[in-house]
C-alpha positions in Angstrom: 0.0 0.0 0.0 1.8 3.2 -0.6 2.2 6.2 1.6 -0.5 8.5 1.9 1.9 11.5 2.7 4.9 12.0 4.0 4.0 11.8 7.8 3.1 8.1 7.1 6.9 7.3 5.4 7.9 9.9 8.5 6.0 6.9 11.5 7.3 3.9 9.1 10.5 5.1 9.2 10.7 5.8 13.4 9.2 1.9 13.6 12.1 0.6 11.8 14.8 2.7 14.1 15.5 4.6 10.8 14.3 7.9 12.3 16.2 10.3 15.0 14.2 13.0 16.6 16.8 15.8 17.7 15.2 17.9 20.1 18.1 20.1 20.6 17.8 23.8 19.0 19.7 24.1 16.1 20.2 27.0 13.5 19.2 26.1 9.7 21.7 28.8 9.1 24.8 26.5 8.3 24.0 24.2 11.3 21.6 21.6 10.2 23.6 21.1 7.1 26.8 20.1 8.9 24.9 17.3 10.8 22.9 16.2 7.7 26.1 16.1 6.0 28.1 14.5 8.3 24.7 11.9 9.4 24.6 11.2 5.0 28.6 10.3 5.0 27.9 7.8 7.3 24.4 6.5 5.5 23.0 8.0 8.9 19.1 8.0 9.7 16.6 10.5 8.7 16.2 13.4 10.5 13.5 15.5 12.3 14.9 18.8 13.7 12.2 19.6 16.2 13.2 22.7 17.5 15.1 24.6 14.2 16.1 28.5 15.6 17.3 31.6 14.1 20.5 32.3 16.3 20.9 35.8 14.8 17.7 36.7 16.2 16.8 34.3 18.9 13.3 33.6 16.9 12.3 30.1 17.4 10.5 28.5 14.3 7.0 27.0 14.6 7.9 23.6 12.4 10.0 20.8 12.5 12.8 20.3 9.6 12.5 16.5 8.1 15.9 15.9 5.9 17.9 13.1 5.1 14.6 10.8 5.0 15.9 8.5 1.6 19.5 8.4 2.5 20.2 5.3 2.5 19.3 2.5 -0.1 16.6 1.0 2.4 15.0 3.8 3.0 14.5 4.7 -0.4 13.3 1.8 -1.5 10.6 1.5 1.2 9.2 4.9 -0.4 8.9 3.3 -3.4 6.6 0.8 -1.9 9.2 -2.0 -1.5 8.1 -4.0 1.6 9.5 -2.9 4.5 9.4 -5.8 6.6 10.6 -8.5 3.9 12.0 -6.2 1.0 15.3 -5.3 -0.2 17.3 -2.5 -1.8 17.0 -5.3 -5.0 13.1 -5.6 -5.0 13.0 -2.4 -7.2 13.7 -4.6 -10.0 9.9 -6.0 -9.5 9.4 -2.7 -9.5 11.1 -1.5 -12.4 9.4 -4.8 -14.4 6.6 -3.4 -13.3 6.9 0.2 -14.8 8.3 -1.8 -18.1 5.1 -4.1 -18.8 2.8 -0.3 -17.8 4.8 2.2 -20.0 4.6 2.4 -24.0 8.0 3.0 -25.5 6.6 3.2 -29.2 4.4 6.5 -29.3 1.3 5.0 -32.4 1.4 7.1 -35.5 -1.9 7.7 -35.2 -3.9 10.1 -33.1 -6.4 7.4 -32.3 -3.3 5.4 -31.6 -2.0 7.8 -29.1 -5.3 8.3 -27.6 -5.7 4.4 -27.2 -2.2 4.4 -25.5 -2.9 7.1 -23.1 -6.2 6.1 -22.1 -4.9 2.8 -21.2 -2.2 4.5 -18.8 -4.6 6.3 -17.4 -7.0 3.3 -16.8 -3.7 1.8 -15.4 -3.0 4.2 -13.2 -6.7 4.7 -11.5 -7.3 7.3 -14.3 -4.1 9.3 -13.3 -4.5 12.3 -10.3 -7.7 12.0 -8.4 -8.7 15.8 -7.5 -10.8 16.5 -4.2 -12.3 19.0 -2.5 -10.4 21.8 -0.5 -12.6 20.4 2.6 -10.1 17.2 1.8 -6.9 18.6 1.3 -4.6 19.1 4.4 -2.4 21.1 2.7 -5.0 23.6 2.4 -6.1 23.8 6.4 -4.6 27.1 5.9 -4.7 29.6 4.1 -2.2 32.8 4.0 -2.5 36.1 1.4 -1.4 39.6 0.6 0.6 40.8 3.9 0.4 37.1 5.7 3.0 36.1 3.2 6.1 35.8 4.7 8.6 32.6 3.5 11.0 33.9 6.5 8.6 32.2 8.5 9.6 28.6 7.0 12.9 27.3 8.3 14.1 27.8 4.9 18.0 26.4 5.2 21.3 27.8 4.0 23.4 24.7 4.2 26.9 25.6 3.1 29.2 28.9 3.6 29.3 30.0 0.5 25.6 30.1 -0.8 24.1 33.0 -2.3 21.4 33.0 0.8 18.6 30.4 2.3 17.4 27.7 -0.4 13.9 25.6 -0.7 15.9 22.4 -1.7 13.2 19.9 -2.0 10.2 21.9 -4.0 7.5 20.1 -6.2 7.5 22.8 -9.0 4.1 22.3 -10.6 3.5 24.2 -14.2 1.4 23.5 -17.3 1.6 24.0 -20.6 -1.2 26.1 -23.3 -2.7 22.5 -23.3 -3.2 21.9 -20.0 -0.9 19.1 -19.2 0.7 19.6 -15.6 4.3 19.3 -14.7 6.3 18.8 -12.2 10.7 19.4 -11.4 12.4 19.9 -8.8 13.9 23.2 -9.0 15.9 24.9 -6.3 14.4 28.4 -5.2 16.6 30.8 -3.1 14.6 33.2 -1.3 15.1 37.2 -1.7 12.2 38.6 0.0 9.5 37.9 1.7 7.6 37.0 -1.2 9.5 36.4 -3.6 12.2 33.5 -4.7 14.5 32.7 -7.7 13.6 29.4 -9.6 16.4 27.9 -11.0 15.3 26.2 -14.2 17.8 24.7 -16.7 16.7 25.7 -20.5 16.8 21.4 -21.2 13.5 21.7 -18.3 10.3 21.3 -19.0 9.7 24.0 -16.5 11.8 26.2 -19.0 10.1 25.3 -22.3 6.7 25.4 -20.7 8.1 29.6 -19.2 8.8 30.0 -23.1 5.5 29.3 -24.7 3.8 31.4 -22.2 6.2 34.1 -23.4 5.4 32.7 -27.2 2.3 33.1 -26.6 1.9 36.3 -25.5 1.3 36.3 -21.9 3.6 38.0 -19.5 3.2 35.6 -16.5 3.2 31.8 -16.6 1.2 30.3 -12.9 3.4 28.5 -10.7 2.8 26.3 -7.5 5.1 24.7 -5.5 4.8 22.1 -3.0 6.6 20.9 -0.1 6.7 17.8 1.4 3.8 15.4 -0.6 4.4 11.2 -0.1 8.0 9.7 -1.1 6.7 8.6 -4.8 5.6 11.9 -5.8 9.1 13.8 -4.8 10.3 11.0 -6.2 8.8 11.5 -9.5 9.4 15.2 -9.5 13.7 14.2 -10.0 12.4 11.0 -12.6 13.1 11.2 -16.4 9.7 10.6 -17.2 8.4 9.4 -20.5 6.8 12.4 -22.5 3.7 10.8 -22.9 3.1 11.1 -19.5 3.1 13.4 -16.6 4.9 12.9 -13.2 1.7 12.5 -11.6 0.0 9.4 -13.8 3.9 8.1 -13.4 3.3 8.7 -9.4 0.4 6.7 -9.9 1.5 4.0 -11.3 4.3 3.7 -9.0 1.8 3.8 -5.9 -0.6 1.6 -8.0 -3.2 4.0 -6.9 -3.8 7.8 -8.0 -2.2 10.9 -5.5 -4.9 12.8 -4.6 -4.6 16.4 -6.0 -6.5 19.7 -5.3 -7.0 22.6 -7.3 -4.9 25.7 -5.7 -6.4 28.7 -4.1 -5.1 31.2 -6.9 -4.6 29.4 -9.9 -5.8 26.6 -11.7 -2.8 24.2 -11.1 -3.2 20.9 -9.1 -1.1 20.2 -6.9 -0.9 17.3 -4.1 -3.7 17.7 -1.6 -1.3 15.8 1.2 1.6 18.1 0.9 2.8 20.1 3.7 3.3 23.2 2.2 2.2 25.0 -0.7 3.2 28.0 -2.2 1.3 29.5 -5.1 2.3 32.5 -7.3 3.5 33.5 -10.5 6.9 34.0 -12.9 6.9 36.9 -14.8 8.3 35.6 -18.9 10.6 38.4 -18.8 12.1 39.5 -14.9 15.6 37.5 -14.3 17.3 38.0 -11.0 20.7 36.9 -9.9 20.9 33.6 -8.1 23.4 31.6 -6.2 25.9 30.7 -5.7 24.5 26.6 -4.1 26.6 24.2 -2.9 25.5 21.9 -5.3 25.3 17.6 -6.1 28.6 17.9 -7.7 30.2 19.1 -4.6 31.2 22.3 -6.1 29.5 25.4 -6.0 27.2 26.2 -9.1 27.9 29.3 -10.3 25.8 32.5 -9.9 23.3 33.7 -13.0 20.5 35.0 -13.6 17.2 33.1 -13.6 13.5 33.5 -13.1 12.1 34.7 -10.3 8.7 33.2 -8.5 6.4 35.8 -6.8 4.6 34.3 -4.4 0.3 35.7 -3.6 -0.3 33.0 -0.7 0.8 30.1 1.1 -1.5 27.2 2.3 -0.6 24.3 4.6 -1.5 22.1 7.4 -2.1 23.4 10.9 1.1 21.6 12.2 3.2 21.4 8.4 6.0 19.6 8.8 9.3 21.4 6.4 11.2 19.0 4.2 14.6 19.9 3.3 17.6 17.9 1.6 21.0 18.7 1.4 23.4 18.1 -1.8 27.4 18.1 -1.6 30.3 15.5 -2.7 28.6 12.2 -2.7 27.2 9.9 -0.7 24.5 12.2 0.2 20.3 11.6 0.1 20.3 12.6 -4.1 22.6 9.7 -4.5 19.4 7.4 -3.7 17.7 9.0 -5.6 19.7 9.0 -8.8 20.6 5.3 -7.8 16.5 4.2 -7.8 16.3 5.7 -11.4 19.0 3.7 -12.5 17.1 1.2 -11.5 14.0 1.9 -12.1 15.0 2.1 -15.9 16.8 -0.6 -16.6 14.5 -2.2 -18.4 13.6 0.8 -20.6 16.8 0.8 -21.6 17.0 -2.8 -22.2 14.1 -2.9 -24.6 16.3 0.1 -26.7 19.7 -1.4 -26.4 18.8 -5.4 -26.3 22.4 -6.2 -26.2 22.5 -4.4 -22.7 22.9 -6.9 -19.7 23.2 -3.9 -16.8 24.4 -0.5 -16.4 25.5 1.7 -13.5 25.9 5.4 -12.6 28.5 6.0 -10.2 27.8 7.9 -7.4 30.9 9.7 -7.9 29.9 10.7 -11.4 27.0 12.6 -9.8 24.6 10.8 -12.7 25.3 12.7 -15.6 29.4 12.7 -15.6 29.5 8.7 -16.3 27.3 5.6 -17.2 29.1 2.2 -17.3 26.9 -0.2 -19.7 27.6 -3.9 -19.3 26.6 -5.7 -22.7 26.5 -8.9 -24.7 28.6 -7.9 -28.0 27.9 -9.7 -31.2 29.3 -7.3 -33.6 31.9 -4.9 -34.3 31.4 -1.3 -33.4 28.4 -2.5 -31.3 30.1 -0.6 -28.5 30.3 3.0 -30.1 26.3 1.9 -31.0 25.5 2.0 -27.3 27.4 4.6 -26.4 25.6 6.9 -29.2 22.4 5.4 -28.1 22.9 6.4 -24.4 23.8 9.8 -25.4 20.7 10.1 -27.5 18.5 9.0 -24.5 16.6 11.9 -22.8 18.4 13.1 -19.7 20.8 11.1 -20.8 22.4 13.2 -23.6 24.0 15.6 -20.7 26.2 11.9 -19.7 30.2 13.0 -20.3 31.6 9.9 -20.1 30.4 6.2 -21.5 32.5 3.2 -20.7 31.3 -0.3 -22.5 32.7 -3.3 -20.7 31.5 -7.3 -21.8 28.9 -8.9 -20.5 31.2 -11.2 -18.0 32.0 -8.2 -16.4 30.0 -6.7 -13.0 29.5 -2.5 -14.3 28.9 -2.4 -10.2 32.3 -3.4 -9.5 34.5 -0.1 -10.1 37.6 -2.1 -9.5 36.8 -4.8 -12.0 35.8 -2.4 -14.3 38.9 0.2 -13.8 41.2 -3.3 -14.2 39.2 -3.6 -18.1 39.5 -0.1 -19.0 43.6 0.0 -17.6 44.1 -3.2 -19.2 41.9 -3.3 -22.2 41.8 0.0 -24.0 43.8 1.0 -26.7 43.5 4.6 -26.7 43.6 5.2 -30.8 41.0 2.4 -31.2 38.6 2.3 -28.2 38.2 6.0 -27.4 35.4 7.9 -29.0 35.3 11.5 -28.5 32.2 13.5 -29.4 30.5 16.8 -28.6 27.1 17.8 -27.7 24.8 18.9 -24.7 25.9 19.0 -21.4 24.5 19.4 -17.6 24.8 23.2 -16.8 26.3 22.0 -13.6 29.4 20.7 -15.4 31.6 23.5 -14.4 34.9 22.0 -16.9 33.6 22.7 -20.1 34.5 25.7 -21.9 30.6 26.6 -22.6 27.5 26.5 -20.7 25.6 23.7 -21.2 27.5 22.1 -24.1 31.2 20.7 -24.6 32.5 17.4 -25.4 31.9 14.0 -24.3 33.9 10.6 -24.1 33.1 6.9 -24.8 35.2 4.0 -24.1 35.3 0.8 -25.5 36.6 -1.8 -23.0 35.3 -4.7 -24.2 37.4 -7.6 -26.0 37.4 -6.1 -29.6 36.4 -8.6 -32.5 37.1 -9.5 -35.6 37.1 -6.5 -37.6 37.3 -4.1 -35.2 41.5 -3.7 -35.9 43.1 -5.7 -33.3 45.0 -8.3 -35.2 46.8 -9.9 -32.5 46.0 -13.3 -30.2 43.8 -11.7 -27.4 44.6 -13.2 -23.7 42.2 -14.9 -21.7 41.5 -13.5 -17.9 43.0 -16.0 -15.2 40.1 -17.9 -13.4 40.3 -20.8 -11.7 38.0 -24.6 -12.6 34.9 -24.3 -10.8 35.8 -27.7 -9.6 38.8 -26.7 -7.7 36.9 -23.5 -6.2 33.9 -26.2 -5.4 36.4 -28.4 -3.2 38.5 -25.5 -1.2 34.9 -23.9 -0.9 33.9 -27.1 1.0 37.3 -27.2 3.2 37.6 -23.8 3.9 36.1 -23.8 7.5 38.2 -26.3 8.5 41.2 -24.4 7.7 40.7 -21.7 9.5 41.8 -18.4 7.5 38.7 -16.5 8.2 
């Protein structure tokens, strides 16, 4: 059964001895970062600061923080409805089988086609968001406007030295297009005012290209909402690369295998979820910019400052006793890493029915999911490596992915050390190595342009015929299985360990 809201993952999560409750006062100025940080380097529990203060001012905040609550592969799988009692980190593969058998890869030609295909998603997915009554939504208990707006009232956290002022870290941005269709990222927003907030959307964002046909279109505002804290699937969603023919919340649904309940916001027309904590609703002007940053960002460097939109916020609705939910980003392992690694996951088999040759791939934490993808395939012919790496960098979010590295299908792409001992012993660097150019994440702070630069593939799989290796190849030292079989059986009794 999945998670109503987040207070539900919150008490599952305190049951298992995965929550700790820090009653202590503690500043979101700077302070709660350094715990989280050094809680996440040690794959720590969640967190519920319960009494977050202002130390400039003495002024004691009137909500708990909750951070950290998916940092850990366990924890994140539970909030993507992996039994907690008998489930592992390895039952999102059910999972991801799951999304594979639900989700149309081949959009039909025809408009009855795609009609047919989206209707039977939605049938799927309960008929995608279920939208209730404001009498039904928590998150709209109450109600704030005009002079009542004030986002220094939310313990809103800075979380390293260097940032450009307090961010919202862990908002459901919720937009639509002309057409209606709702989306929803996760961009970061860094307060200014009051009432007003940056919104830090990349121009590869559907955020972005829904901001430009506003602006096409001739309007000179585009309706935002934002929500914080709705249940684990729908954050989660909000970070997913989700297929175009659906929207995050009919891919929440399916992940819940039941609808999130959605209401209608006090301002606007936009739905957002009707469990969330927090919601603030408001507008970005298609034309007003404002400097934002610097952030202490996933790559564990500082993003640099530039000029984005801004969000004006006209009210803020939440629950009599809203909970805040925060995360914190930084040099890996920290609570994105779950995240990113539950996508990997959770799309394996999407990218097994494109690339049938691929057995596995992986996304090193250290690459920060879009500086490297390891793919581990079954190679029949030459230059099938260079296919999959042109492939991957074809695929969606994963165009921005600077380096590919194809290894054979007898070796583990989870194994870094297996995989380094390929590459160092495998590659020959004016055969294997495919350099190419293209997009790039606007967060990768080494190329010489924003947003676009080269890329690297390489090929570390045994080349075959044809492929310009015209020399005996070696065969990797393995011992029988029959001799492994008897020390296996006499190893106890020799006492090594």
């Amino acid at each position: 059964m999945a998670f109503r809201d987040l207070r539900e993952f919150i008490s599952l999560l305190e049951s298992k001895g995965q929550l700790k409750r820090v009653s202590a006062e503690v500043d979101p100025n700077l302070e709660i970062g350094e715990i989280t940080d050094r809680v996440s380097k040690t794959v720590g529990p969640g967190l519920l600061f319960e009494r977050p203060v202002d130390r400039a001012t003495g002024t004691a905040y009137r909500m708990p923080v909750a951070i950290n609550l998916m940092g850990s592969y366990d924890r994140m799988a539970w909030a993507l409805g992996v039994d907690a009692e008998t489930g592992t980190w390895r039952d999102l593969d059910v999972k991801a089988k799951q999304l594979m058998d639900l989700l149309p890869l081949d959009m039909p030609s025809s408009m009855k086609g795609k009609l047919d295909a989206l209707m039977g998603l939605k049938d799927l997915a309960g008929a995608g968001a279920r939208e209730v009554k404001a009498a039904k939504a928590p998150c709209q208990e109450v109600v704030l406007r005009g002079d009542d707006v004030d986002l220094t009232q939310l313990p809103v956290l800075t979380t390293w030295p260097e940032d450009g002022g307090p961010f919202i870290t862990l908002p459901l941005v919720v937009t639509r297009d002309l057409k209606g269709r709702h989306n929803i990222g996760m961009y970061r927003l860094q307060v200014f005012e009051k009432n007003q907030t940056g919104m830090h959307i990349h121009v590869h964002h559907d955020g972005a290209k829904n901001l430009r046909e506003w602006a096409e279109a001739g309007y000179d505002r585009m309706p935002v909402s934002v929500a914080l804290g709705a249940d684990p699937v729908t954050i989660f969603s909000a970070t997913a690369p989700v297929p175009p023919i659906i929207d995050e919340y009919l891919f929440a649904g399916i992940l819940r295998g039941e609808p999130v309940e959605v209401v209608k916001s006090v301002t606007n027309d936009l739905l957002v979820p009707a469990h969330a904590e927090i919601v603030l609703e408001g507008h970005v002007p298609v034309d007003q910019t404002r400097w934002e940053g610097p952030f202490g960002d996933h790559t564990g460097y500082y993003s640099l400052a530039d000029y984005f939109p801004v969000f004006h916020v006209e009210a803020i609705t939440m629950r009599r006793d809203p909970i805040y939910p925060a995360t914190i980003v930084g040099q890996p392992p920290m609570e994105d890493c779950y995240l990113g690694k539950a996508t990997e996951r959770l799309f394996l088999p999407v990218i097994k029915a494109m690339m049938p040759e691929v057995v596995d791939y992986d996304l090193p934490l250290e690459g920060v999911f879009h500086n490297c993808a390891i793919f581990q395939i079954r190679k029949e012919f030459p230059g099938q490596a260079f296919r999959v790496m042109n492939f991957a960098w074809s695929m969606g979010q994963m165009m921005f992915t600077k380096f590919v590295i194809v290894v054979d299908e007898d070796v583990d792409c989870h194994d870094y050390s297996e995989v380094a001992w390929r590459c160092f012993n495998n590659v020959d660097p004016s055969r294997d190595v495919l350099v190419t150019k293209g997009p790039l994440d606007r967060l990768d702070h080494s190329s010489n342009f924003e947003s676009f630069g080269f890329k690297m593939g390489i090929d570390a799989t045994k080349p075959l015929a044809g492929e310009g290796h015209e020399r005996d190849w070696p065969e990797a030292m393995r011992m029988t299985p029959e001799v492994r079989a008897r020390v296996d059986a006499m190893w106890d009794e020799l006492g090594l360990g």
